[in-house]
C-alpha positions in Angstrom: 14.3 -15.6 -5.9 14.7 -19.1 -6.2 18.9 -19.1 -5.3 18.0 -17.2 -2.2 18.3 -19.1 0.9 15.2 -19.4 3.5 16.5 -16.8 5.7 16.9 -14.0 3.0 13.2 -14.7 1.8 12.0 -13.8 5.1 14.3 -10.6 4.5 13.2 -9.6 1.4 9.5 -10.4 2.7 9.9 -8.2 5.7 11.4 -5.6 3.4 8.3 -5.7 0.9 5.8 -5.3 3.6 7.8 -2.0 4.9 8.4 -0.7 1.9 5.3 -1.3 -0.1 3.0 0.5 2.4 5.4 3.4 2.5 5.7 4.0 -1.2 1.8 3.8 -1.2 1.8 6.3 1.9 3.9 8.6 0.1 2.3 8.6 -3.4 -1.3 9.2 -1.7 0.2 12.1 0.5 1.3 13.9 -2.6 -1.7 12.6 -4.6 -4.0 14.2 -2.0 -2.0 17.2 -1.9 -2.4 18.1 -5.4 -5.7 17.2 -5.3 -6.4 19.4 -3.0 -4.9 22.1 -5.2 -1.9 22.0 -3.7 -3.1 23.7 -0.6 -3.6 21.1 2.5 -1.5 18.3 3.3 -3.7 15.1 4.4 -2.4 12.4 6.8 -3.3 9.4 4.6 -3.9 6.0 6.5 -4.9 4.8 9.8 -1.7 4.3 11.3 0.8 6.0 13.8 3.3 4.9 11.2 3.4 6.6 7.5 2.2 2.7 6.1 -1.2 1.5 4.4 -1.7 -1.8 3.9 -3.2 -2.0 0.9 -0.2 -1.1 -1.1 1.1 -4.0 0.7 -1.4 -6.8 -0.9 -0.9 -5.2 -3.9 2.9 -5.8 -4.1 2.7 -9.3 -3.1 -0.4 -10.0 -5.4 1.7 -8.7 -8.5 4.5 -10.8 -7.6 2.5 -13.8 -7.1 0.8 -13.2 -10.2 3.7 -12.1 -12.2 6.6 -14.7 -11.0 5.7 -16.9 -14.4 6.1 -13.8 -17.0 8.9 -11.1 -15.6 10.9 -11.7 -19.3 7.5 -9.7 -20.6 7.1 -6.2 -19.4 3.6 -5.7 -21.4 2.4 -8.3 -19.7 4.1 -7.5 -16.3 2.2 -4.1 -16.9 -1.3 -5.8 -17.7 -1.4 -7.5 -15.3 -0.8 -5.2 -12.4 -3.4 -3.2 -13.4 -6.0 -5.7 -13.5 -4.9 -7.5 -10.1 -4.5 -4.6 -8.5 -7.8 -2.5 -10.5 -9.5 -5.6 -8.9 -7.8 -5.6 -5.6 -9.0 -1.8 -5.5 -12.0 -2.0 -7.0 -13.7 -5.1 -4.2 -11.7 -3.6 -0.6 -13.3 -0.2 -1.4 -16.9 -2.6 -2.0 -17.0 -4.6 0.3 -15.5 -2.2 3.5 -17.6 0.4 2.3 -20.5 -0.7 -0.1 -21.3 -3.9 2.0 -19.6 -3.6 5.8 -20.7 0.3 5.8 -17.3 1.7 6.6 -16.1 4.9 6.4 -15.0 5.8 2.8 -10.9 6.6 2.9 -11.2 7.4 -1.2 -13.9 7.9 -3.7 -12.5 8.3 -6.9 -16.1 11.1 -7.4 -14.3 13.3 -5.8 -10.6 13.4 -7.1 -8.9 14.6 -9.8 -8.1 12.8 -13.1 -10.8 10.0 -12.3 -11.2 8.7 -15.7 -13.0 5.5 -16.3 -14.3 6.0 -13.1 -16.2 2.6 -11.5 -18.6 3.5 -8.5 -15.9 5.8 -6.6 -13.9 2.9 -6.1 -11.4 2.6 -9.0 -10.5 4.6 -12.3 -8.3 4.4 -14.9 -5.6 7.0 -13.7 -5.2 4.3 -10.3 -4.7 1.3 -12.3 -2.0 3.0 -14.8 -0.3 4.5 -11.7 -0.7 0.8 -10.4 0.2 -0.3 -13.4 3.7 1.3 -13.4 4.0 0.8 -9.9 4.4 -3.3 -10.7 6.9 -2.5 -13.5 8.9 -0.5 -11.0 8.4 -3.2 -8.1 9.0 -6.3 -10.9 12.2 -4.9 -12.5 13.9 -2.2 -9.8 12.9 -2.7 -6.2 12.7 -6.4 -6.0 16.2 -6.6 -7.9 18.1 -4.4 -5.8 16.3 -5.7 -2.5 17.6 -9.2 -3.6 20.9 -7.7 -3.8 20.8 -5.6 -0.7 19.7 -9.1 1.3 22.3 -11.3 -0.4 24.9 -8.8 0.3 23.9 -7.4 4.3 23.2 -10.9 5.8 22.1 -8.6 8.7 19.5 -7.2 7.2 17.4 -10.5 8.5 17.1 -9.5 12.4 16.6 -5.7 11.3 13.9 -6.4 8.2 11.5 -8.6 10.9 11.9 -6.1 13.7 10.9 -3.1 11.3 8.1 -5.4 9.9 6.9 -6.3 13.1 7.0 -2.9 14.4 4.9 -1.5 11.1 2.6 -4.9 11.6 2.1 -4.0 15.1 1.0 -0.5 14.3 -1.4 -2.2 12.0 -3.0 -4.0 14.4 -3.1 -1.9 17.0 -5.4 0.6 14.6 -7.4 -2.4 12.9 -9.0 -3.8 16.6 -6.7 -4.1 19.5 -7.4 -0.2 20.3 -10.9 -1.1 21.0 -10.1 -4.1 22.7 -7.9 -2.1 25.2 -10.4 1.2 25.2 -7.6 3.4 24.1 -7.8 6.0 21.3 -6.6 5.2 17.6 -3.7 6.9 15.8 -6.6 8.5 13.7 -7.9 9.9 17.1 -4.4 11.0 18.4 -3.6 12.8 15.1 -6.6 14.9 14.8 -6.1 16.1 18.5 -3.0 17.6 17.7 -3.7 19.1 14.2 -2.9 16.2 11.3 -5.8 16.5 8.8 -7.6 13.8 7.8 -9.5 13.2 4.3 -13.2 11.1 4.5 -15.9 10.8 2.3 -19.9 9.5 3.5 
């Protein structure tokens, strides 16, 4: 990343923050599927847009804390599932166990939840996690850092789609209050999306 000029670090950025919280959007809709068994399909997320933002810190917490190592795989590997086991593990405690918020997972309730810490994080997330930062370290970053030297265009397009998805993001976090308009969670259910929550 270092022979990339400013502008296509802001495009790979913008590209991260898209595509992170889409893969994660993705893996939980299937996940949730299956753990259903394979019978209802959940909306997962609180957006209009198929995004969650966790998957986002993740990505960029790996990359931060993996820049240093990314000639060792194992380690590459370790360490995303300890950055992001930890990431997982205080965002479920502190939104739910101290702020009282409504519970989006609890890892009591799933499938394959091995090593299973308070609901909040198990040993099937963090080797899914784990592979996730091998995928992101070695394959998506690598050919995003291509795609951005290659397309110099990809700079206006990359910050309007991460503006849009950012946008979305707010909107659902505290501006729908704000403007005393209903949520995407809100709008979905209305019309038939199916939503997974646990007390």
């Amino acid at each position: 990343m270092k022979d990339l000029t400013k502008k296509q670090k802001i495009t790979l950025i913008c590209l991260l923050i898209v595509i992170s919280g889409i893969i994660g959007w993705v893996y939980e809709f299937f996940f949730y599927y299956a753990n259903s068994g394979f019978k209802t399909f959940y909306f997962r997320g609180g957006n209009f847009l198929p995004w969650i933002n966790i998957y986002m810190y993740g990505s960029f917490l790996i990359l931060f804390l993996t820049r240093k190592v990314k000639k060792k795989p194992i380690l590459v590997f370790l360490i995303s599932m300890a950055s992001t086991g930890i990431l997982e593990y205080l965002s479920g405690y502190i939104l739910y166990g101290v702020l009282g918020w409504t519970k989006c997972w609890d890892y009591n309730n799933e499938i394959l939840n091995w090593g299973n810490i308070g609901g909040y994080v198990c040993l099937r997330s963090v080797l899914i996690f784990g592979l996730a930062g091998l995928a992101l370290v070695y394959l998506i970053v690598p050919t995003l850092i291509k795609l951005v030297k290659k397309y110099p265009k990809l700079y206006i397009v990359s910050i309007i789609l991460a503006s849009i998805f950012l946008l979305d993001e707010i909107y659902n976090l505290f501006l729908y209050k704000l403007l005393n308009l209903p949520n995407s969670i809100d709008i979905y259910k209305s019309i038939g999306f199916k939503y997974l929550f646990y007390k």
